[in-house]
VEXDREN-2710 file (C-alpha; in Angstrom, 1 decimal):
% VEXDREN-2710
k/r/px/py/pz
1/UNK/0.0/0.0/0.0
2/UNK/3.1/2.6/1.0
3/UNK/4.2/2.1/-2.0
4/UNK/1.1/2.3/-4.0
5/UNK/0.4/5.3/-2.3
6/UNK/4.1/7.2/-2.5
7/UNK/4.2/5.8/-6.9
8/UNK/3.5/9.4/-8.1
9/UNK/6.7/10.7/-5.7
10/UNK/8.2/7.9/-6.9
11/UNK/8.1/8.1/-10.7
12/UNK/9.2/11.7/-10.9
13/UNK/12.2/10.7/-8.9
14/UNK/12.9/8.2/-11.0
15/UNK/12.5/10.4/-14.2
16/UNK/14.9/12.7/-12.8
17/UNK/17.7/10.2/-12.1
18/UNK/17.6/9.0/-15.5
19/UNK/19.6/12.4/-16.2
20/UNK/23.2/10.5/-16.2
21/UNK/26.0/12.3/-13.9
22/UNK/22.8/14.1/-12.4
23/UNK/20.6/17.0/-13.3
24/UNK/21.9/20.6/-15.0
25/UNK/21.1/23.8/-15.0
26/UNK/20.7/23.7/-19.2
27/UNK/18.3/20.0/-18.4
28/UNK/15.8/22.0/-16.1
29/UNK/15.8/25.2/-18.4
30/UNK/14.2/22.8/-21.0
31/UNK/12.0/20.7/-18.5
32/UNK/10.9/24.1/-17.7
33/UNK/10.2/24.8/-21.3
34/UNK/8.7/21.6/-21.6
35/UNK/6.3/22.2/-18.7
36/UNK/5.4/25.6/-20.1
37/UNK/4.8/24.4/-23.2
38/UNK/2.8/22.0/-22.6
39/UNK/0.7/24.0/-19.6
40/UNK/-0.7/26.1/-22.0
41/UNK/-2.2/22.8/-24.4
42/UNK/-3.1/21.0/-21.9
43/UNK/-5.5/23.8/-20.1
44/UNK/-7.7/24.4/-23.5
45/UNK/-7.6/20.7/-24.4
46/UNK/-8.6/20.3/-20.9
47/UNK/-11.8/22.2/-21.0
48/UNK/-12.8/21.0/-24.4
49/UNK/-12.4/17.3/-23.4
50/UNK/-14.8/18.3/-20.6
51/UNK/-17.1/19.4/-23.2
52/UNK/-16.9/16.5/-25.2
53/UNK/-17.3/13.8/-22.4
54/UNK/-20.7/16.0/-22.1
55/UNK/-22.0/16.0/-25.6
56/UNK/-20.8/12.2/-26.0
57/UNK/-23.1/11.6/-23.3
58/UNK/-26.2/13.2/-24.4
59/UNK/-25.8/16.5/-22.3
60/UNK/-25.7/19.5/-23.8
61/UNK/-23.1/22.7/-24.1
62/UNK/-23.8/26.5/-24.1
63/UNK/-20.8/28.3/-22.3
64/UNK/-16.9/26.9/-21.9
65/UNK/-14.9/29.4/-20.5
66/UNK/-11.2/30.0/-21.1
67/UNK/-8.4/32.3/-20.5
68/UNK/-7.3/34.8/-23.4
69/UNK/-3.3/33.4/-23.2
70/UNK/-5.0/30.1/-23.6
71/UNK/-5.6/30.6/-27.2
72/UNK/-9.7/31.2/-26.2
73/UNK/-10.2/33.5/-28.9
74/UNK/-8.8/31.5/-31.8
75/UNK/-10.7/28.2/-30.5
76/UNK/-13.8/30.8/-30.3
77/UNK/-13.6/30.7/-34.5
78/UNK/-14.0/26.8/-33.9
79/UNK/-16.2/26.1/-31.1
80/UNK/-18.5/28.7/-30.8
81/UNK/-19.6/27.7/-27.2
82/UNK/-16.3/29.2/-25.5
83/UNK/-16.3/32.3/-24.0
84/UNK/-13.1/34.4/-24.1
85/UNK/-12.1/35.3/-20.1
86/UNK/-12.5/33.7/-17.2
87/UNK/-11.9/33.8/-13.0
88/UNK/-10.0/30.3/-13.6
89/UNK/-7.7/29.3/-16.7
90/UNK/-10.8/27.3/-17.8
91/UNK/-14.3/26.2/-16.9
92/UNK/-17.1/24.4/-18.4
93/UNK/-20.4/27.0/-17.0
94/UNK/-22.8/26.5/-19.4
95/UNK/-23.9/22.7/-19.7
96/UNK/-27.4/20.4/-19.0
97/UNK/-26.3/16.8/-18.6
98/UNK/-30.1/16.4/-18.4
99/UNK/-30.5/15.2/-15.0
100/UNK/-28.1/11.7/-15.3
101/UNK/-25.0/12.0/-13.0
102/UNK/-23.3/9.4/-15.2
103/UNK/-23.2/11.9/-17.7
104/UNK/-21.5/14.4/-15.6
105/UNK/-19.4/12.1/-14.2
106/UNK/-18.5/11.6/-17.7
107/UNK/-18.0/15.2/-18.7
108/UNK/-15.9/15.6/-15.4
109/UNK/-14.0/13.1/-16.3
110/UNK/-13.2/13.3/-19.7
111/UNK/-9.7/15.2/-19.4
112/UNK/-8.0/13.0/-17.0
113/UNK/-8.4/9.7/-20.5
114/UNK/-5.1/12.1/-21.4
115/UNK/-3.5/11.5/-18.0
116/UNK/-4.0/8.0/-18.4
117/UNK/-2.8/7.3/-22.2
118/UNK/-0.5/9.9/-22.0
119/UNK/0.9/11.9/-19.1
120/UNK/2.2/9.1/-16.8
121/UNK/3.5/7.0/-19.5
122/UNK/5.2/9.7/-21.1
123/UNK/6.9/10.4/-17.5
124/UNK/7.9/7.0/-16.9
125/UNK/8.8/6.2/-20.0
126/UNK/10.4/9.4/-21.8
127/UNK/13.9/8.6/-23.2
128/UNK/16.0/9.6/-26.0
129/UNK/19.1/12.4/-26.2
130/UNK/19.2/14.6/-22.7
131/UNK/17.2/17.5/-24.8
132/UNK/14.2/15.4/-25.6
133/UNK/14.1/13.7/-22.4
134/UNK/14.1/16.8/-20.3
135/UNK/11.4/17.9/-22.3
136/UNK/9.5/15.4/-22.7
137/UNK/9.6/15.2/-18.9
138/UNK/8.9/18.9/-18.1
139/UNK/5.7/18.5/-20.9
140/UNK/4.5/15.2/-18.8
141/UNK/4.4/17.1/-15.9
142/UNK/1.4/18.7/-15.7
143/UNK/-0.8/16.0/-17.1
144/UNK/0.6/13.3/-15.0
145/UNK/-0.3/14.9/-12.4
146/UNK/-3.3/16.6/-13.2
147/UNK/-6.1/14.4/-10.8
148/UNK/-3.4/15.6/-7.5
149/UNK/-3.6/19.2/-9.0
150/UNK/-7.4/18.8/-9.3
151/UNK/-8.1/17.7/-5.8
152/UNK/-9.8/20.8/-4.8
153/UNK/-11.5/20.8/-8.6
154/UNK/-12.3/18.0/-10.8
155/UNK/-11.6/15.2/-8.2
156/UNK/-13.6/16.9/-6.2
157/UNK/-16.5/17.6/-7.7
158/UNK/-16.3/13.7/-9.0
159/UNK/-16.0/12.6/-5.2
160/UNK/-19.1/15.1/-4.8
161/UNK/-21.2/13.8/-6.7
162/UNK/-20.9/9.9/-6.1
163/UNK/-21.4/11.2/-2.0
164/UNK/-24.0/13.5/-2.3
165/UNK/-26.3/10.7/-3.7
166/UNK/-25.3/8.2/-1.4
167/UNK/-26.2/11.0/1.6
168/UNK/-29.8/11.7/-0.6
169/UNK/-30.2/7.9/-0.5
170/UNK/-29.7/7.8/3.0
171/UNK/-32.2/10.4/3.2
172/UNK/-30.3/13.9/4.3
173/UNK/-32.9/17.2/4.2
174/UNK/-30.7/19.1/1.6
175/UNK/-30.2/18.8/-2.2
176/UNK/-27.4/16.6/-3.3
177/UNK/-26.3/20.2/-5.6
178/UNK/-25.5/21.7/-1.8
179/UNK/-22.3/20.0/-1.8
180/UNK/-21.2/19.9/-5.5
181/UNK/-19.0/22.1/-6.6
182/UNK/-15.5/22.3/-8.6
183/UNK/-13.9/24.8/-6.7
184/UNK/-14.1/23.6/-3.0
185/UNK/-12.4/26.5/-1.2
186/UNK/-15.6/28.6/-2.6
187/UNK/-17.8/25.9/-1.5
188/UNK/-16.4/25.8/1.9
189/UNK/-16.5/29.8/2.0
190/UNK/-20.0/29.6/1.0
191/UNK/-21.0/27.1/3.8
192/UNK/-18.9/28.0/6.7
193/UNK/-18.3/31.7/6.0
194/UNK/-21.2/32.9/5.1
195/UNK/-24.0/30.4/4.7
196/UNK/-25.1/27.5/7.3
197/UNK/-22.4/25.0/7.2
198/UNK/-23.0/22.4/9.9
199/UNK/-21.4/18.9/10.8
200/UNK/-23.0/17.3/8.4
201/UNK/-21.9/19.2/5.2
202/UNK/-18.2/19.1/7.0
203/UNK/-18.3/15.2/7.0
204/UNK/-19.9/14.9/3.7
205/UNK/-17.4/17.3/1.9
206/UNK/-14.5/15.3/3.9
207/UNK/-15.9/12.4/2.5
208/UNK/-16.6/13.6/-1.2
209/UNK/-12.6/15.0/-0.7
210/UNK/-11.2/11.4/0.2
211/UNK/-13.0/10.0/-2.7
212/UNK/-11.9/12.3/-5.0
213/UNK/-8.1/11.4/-3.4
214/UNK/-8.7/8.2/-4.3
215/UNK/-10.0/8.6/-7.5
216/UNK/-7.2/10.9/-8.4
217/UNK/-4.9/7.8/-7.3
218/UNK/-6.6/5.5/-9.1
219/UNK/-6.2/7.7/-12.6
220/UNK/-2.6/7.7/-11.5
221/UNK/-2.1/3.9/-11.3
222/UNK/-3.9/3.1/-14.4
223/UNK/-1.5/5.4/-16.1
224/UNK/0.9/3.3/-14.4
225/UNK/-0.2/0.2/-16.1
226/UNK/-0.6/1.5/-19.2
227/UNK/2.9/2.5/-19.3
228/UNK/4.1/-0.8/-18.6
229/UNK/2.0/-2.1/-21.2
230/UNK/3.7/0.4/-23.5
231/UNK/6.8/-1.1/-22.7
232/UNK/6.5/-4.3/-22.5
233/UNK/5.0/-3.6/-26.5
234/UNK/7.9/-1.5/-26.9
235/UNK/10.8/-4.6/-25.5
236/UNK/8.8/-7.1/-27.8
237/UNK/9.1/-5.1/-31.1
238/UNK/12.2/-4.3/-30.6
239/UNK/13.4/-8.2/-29.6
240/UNK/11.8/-8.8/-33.0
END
């Protein structure tokens, strides 16, 4: 279980001592450049993945909100739902998944298919001349680890919502929606600091937030096996 639980720490250890005689200056100028680069994809592909797990399960899509230095307004000419600006780099505002909370567990989800076929193989397995591997490090970084960097967000709101009906099942007074939310230092603010938070939203939300670590862990280790898949293909074609 430790080292289940300490894998993410792990692998990016592990990436870094693949550097031979260590780590230079020049190596984390282009991991850096890596990660930059690939920030600024990754947030827009992000938000339009979330849109898409939404319209491939019926819901619909009106508003998807992203950041000007995200490229919004060139994506605008393509997908006339997004909205240029935004308080966060992105966020899907406008949708109706018609009621089903598999299908916005589905357009929640969406984004994190990249973590698993790409982000945390690519950080495990990212090789080649020290230029290419320090980028292609630096560009796995942020969609490796995007469910841990989504804990108060996406994994979240995906812990929320599996909760929330278990708590309306079990027949709580309030609306699952009360404790839903992708941004859960608002929600809490909302509650505690200036609505009626009691005990039971504050063991409900603790419980939505240990799901959500979970399920940020578990998009983590399936990465994890798909990587190893990718290179046991890799060893075999290569034997050939």
């Amino acid at each position: 279980m430790k080292r289940a639980l300490l894998l993410p720490i792990n692998d990016y250890l592990a990436a870094l001592d693949r550097f031979p005689a260590g780590l230079g200056l020049l190596d984390i100028a282009w991991m850096g450049l890596g990660l930059l680069l690939s920030w600024h994809i990754y947030v827009p592909l992000h938000e339009l993945l979330h849109a898409l797990g939404c319209l491939l399960g019926g819901g619909t899509v009106t508003v998807l909100e992203i950041a000007p230095q995200y490229g919004a307004a060139w994506l605008q000419q393509w997908f006339p739902f997004i909205q240029v600006g935004s308080e966060y780099a992105g966020r899907l505002s406008g949708f109706d998944t018609g009621g089903s909370d598999a299908v916005y567990l589905l357009t929640v989800f969406m984004p994190f298919i990249l973590t698993i076929i790409i982000g945390v193989p690519l950080l495990r397995l990212a090789g080649g001349n020290r230029l290419s591997r320090a980028l292609g490090i630096g560009a796995a970084l942020p969609v490796a680890y995007a469910g841990f960097i989504s804990l108060p967000g996406d994994c979240y709101e995906m812990g929320s919502i599996l909760v929330s009906d278990w708590a309306s099942a079990w027949g709580s007074p309030y609306p699952p929606e009360r404790w839903r939310s992708d941004d859960l230092p608002l929600l809490l603010q909302q509650l505690f600091g200036n609505g009626d938070g009691n005990v039971q939203d504050a063991l409900i939300i603790l419980l939505a937030f240990t799901v959500g670590v979970l399920i940020a862990y578990t998009i983590y280790w399936l990465g994890a096996a798909l990587a190893q898949l990718y290179a046991r293909s890799s060893s075999t074609i290569t034997t050939h």
